[in-house]
C-alpha positions in Angstrom: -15.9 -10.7 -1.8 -12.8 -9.1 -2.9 -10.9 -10.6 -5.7 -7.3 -9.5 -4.2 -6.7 -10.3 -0.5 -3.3 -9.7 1.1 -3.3 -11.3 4.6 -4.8 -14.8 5.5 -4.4 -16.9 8.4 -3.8 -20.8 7.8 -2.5 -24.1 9.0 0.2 -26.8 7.7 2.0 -29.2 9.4 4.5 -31.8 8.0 4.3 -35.1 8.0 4.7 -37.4 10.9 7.5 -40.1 10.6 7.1 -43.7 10.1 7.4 -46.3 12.7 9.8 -48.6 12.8 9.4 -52.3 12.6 10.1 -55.1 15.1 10.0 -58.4 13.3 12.2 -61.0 13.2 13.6 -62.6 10.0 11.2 -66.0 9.5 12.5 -69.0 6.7 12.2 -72.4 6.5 14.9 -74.4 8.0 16.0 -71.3 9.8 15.2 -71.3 13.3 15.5 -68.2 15.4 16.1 -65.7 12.9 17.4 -62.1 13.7 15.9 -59.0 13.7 15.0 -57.9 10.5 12.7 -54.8 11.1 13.5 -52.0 8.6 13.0 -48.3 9.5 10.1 -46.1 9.3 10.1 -43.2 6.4 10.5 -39.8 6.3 7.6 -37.6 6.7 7.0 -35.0 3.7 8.1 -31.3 3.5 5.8 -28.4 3.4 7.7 -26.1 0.9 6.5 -22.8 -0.3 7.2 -21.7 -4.0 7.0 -17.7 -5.3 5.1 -17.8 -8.3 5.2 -14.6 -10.7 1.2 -15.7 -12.0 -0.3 -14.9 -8.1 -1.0 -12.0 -7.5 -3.8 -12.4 -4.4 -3.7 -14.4 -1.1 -7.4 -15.1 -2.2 -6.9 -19.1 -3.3 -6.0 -19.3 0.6 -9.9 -18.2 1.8 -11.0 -21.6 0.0 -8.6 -23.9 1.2 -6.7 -23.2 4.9 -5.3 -26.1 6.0 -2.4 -27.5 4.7 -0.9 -31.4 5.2 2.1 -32.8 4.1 1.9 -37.4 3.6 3.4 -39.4 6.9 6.0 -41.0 6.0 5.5 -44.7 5.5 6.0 -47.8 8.6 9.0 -50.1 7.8 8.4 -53.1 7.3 10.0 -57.0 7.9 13.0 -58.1 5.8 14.6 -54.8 6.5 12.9 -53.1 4.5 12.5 -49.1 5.0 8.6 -47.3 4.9 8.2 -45.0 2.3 9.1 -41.3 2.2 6.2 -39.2 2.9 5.3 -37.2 -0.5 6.6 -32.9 0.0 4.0 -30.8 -0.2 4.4 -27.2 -2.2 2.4 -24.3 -1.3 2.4 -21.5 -4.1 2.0 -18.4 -2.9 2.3 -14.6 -4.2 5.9 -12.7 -4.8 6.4 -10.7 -1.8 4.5 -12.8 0.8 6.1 -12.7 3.8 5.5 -15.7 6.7 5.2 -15.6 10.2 4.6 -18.0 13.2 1.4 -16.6 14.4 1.5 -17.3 17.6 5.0 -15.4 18.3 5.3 -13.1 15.2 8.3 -14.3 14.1 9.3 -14.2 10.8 9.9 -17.5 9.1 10.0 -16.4 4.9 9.7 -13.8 2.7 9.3 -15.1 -0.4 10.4 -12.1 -2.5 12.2 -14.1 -5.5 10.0 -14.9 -8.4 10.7 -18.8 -8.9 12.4 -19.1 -5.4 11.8 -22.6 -3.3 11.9 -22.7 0.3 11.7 -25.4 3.0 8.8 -24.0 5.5 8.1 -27.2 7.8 10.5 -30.0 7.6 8.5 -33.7 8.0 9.1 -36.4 11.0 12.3 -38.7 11.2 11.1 -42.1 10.7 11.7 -44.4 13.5 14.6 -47.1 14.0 13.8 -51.0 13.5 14.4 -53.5 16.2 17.9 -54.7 14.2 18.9 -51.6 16.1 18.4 -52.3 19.0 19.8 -55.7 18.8 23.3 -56.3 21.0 25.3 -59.3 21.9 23.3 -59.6 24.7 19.6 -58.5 23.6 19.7 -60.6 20.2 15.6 -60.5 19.7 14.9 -57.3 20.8 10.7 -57.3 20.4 10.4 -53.4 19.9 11.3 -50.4 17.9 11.1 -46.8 17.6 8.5 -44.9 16.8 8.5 -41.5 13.9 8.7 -38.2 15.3 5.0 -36.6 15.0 5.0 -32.9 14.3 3.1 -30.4 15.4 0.3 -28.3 13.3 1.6 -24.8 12.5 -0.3 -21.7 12.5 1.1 -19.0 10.0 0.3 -15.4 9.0 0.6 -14.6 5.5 0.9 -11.2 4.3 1.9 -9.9 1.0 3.9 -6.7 0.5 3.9 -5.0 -2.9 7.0 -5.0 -4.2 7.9 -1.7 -6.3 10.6 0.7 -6.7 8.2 3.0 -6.3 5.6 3.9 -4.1 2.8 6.8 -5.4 1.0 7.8 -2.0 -1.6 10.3 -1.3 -4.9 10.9 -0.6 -7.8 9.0 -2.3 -8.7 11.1 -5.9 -5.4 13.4 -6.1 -4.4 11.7 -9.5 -1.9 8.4 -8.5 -3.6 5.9 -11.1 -3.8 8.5 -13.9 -0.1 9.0 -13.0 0.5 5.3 -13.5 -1.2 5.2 -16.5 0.4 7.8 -18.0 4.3 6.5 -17.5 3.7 2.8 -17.7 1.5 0.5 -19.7 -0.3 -0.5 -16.9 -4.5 -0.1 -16.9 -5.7 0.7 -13.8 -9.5 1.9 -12.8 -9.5 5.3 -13.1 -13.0 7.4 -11.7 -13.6 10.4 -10.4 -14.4 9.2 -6.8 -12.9 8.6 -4.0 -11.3 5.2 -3.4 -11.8 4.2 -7.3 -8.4 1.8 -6.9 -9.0 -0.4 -3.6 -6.0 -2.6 -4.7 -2.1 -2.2 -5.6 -1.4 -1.5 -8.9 2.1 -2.3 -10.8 3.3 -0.5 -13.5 6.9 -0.9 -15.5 8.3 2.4 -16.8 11.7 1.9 -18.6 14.8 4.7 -17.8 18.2 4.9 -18.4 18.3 1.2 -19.9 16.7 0.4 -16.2 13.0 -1.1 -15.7 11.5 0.8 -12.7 8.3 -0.8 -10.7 5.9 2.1 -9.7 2.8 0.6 -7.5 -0.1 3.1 -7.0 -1.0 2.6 -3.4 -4.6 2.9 -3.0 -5.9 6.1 -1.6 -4.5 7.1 2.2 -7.0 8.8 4.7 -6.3 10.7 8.3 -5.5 8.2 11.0 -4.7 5.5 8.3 -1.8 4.1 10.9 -4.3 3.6 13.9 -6.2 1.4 11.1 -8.9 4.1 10.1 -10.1 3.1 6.5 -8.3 0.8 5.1 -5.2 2.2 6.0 -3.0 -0.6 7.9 -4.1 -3.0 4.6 -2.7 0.2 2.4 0.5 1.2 4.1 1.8 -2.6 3.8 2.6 -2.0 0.7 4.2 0.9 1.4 7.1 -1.0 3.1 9.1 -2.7 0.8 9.1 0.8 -1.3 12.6 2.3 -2.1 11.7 6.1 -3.2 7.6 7.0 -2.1 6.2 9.9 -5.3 4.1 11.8 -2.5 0.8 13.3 -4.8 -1.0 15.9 -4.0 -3.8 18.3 -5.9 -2.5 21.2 -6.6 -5.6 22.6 -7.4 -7.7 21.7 -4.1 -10.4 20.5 -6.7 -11.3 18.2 -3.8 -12.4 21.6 -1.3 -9.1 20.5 1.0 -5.4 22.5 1.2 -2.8 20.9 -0.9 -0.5 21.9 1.4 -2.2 20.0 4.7 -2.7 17.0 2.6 0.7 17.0 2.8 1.9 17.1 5.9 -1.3 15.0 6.8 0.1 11.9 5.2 3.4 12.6 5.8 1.8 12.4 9.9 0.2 8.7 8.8 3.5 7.7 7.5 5.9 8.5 10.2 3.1 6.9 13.2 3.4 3.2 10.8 6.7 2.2 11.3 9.9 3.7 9.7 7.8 5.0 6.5 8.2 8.7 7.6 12.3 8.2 6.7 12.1 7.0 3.4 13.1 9.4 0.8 10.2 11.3 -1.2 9.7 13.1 -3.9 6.7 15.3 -4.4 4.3 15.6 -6.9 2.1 18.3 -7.7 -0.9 16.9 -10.4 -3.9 18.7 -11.6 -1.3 21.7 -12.4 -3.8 22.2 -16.0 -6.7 23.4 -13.4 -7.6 26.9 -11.9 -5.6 27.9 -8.4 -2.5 25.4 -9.0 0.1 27.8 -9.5 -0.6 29.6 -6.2 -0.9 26.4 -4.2 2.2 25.5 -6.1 4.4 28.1 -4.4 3.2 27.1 -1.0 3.9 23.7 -1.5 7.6 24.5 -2.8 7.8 26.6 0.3 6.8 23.9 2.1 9.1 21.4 0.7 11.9 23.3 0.9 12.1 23.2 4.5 12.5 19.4 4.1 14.6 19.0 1.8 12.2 17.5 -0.7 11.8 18.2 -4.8 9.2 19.3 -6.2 7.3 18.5 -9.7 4.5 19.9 -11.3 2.6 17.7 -13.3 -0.7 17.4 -15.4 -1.6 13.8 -16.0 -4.4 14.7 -18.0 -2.4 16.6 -20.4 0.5 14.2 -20.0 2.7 17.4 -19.0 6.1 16.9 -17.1 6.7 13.6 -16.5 10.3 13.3 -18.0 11.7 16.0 -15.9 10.1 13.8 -13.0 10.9 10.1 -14.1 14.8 11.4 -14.7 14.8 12.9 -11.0 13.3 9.8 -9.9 15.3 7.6 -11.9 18.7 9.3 -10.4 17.5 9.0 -6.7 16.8 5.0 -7.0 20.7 4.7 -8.4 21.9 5.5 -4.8 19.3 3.8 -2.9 19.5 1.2 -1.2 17.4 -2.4 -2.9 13.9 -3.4 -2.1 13.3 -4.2 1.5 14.0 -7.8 2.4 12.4 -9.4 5.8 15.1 -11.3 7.5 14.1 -14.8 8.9 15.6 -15.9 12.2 18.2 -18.0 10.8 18.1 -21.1 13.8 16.3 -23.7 12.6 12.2 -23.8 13.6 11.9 -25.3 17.3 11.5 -29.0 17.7 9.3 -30.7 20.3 12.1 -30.5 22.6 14.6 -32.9 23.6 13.8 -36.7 24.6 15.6 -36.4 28.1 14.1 -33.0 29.6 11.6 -33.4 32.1 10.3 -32.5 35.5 8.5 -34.3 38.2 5.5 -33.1 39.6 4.2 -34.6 42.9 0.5 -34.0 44.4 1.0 -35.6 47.7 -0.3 -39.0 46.2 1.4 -39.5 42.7 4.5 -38.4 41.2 3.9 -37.0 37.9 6.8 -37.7 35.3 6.4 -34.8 32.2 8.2 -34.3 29.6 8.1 -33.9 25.6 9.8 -37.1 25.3 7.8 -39.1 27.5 4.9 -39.8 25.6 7.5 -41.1 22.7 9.2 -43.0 25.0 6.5 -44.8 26.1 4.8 -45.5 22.5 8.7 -47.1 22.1 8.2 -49.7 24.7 6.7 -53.4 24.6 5.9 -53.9 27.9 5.1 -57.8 27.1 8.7 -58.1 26.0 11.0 -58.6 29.2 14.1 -56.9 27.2 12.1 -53.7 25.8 11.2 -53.5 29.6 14.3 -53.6 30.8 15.5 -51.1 27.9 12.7 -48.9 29.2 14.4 -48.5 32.7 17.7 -48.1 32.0 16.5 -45.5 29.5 15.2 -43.8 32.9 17.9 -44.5 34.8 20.4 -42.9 31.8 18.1 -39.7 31.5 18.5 -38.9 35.3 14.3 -39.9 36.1 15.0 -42.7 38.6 17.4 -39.9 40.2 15.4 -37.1 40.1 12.0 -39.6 41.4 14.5 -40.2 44.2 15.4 -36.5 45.2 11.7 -35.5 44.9 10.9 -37.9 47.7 9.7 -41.3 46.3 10.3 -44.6 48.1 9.5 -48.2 47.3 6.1 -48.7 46.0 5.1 -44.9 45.4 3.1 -44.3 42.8 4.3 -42.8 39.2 2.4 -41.5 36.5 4.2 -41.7 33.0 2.2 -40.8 30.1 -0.7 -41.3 31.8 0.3 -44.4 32.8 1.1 -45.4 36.4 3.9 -47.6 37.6 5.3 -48.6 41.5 8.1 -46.7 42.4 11.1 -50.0 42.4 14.7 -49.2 43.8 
């Protein structure tokens, strides 16, 4: 298995609320004391944290579920549960979050050090001193904690660089890395010798610039041939792309197609076709460069592209290069951020919405707040029953029962539970 992965599937979910309490305050010499149920806690946070020391989505293969604590029950003497413990899940600079089920985008952790709140945890439910009223003074229920829902996400981590150095697999982009930068990568004389992103620093103009060597592009690399969609991700975030090419054709293909090959493979995978480039011609120390040179400057001119000539094994004409580059990035505009929807994440949906369902014998009451309502209800107590049907009666369900067609003694299914229809 490889040590760097960049997109990973996993689960989290916050914690559930606490439930509230219904007891009633018990002492000697005091006789029918008052509620004295305390409220249910908060559940925990799932939070996400950009740490600088990741650099792989690989920890996530191990462990892909992800749980934040329930907030605690309250408890007699009006005392409130405990709040559920957050739960912090580090993850790489420049990993981007999405609902997996509808692709929206919910973080992009691009900040070394930043925070983020990713799943907020359960309210904790109300005590019975709530619900308590001149009326109802011993109210024998209370409310339970909001459960949450188990989230699906898509993680994917986009290299974040100044620079982008893209070609085709063996033209030269991790000599050229090593060259500028202080940066080590695998260099071989084979094809697909770097199969990860590699970041170098190269310092200019009192500026640090981030070049990433993007592993090796192929033909069709934005229908997914090869690696390709895993290598044009980190492509995106990319301010200025150094497009390599052999000059020499030491590899038996035209310099010149190369070109407008991955040009092709940028333009089909997204908007990378429009970001400003800069060509670079390596291997210019080898037989046949200078004549493949003078196509490709033909070529480029038509595009409005520079060119450079470079050697990077005879560590020839990289200043003129790094100063053009270093120029271009001062009117550019920053590294890519991915905007996240800014409305909050959907909730389970409000208490009163609902519809009725009838199948010629039962009328079906559904509803996200159903279920909750019911857990809410002591149907031993006379008042939580009675709080139960006005609750009905105030969310429009006795109404709506009514329109739909049911009479005195039909049968209604709650929850799963049934009940006769009562005027």
């Amino acid at each position: 298995m490889s040590n760097f992965v960049d997109r990973v599937r996993i689960t989290a979910k916050a914690g559930n609320g606490g439930n509230g309490s219904a007891s009633f305050h018990r002492e000697k010499y005091v006789q029918n004391g008052g509620p004295d149920g305390g409220d249910g806690g908060r559940g925990g946070d799932v939070l996400l944290y950009a740490d600088e020391n990741m650099h792989t989505l690989l920890d996530f293969r191990f462990r892909s579920k992800y749980t934040a604590e329930n907030g605690g029950d309250g408890m007699s003497g009006l005392r409130s549960g405990k709040r559920g413990e957050d739960l912090t899940v580090k993850v790489p600079v420049g990993t981007v979050v999405r609902d997996a089920e509808t692709g929206r985008i919910m973080a992009d952790m691009d900040r070394a050090g930043e925070t983020r709140v990713l799943l907020r945890g359960g309210r904790g439910g109300w005590g019975n001193r709530h619900f308590a009223t001149p009326v109802r003074q011993a109210p024998n229920f209370a409310k339970p904690g909001t459960k949450t829902e188990i989230r699906t996400l898509q993680l994917e981590l986009k290299t974040i660089a100044d620079i982008g150095l893209v070609g085709y697999p063996n033209v030269g982009k991790s000599s050229i890395l090593s060259v500028v930068t202080s940066a080590r990568p695998k260099v071989g004389n084979y094809h697909f010798t770097t199969l990860t992103p590699n970041l170098g620093i190269v310092r200019r103009y009192g500026q640090d610039i981030v070049l990433a060597d993007i592993p090796g592009l192929i033909e069709g690399a934005a229908e997914g041939a090869g690696l390709g969609h895993d290598f044009l991700r980190h492509v995106e975030r990319t301010r200025l792309l150094m497009h390599v090419v052999d000059a020499s054709g030491s590899e038996g293909r035209d310099p010149a197609e190369d070109l407008e090959s991955i040009n092709t493979e940028l333009e089909n995978y997204g908007d990378l076709g429009q970001k400003p480039q800069i060509i670079v011609c390596n291997k210019m120390d080898l037989p046949g460069a200078e004549e493949n040179l003078k196509r490709i400057r033909a070529l480029a001119e038509g595009m409005g592209t520079p060119v450079f000539p470079v050697s990077a094994a005879a560590h020839q004409g990289f200043d003129e290069l790094l100063d053009a580059a270093a120029k271009m990035l001062e009117d550019l505009p920053p590294v890519l951020h991915y905007q996240e929807e800014e409305e909050p994440l959907p909730e389970r949906g409000k208490e009163d919405e609902f519809r009725v369902v009838f199948d010629g014998a039962t009328y079906f009451v559904e509803g996200a707040g159903m279920e909750r309502l019911l857990e809410s209800v002591n149907f031993d107590d006379l008042d939580s029953l009675n709080w139960f049907h006005r609750t009905l009666r105030r969310w429009g369900v006795i109404d709506a029962l009514r329109e739909a067609g049911a009479g005195e003694g039909a049968t209604v299914s709650i929850g799963g539970m049934e009940f006769d229809f009562v005027e």
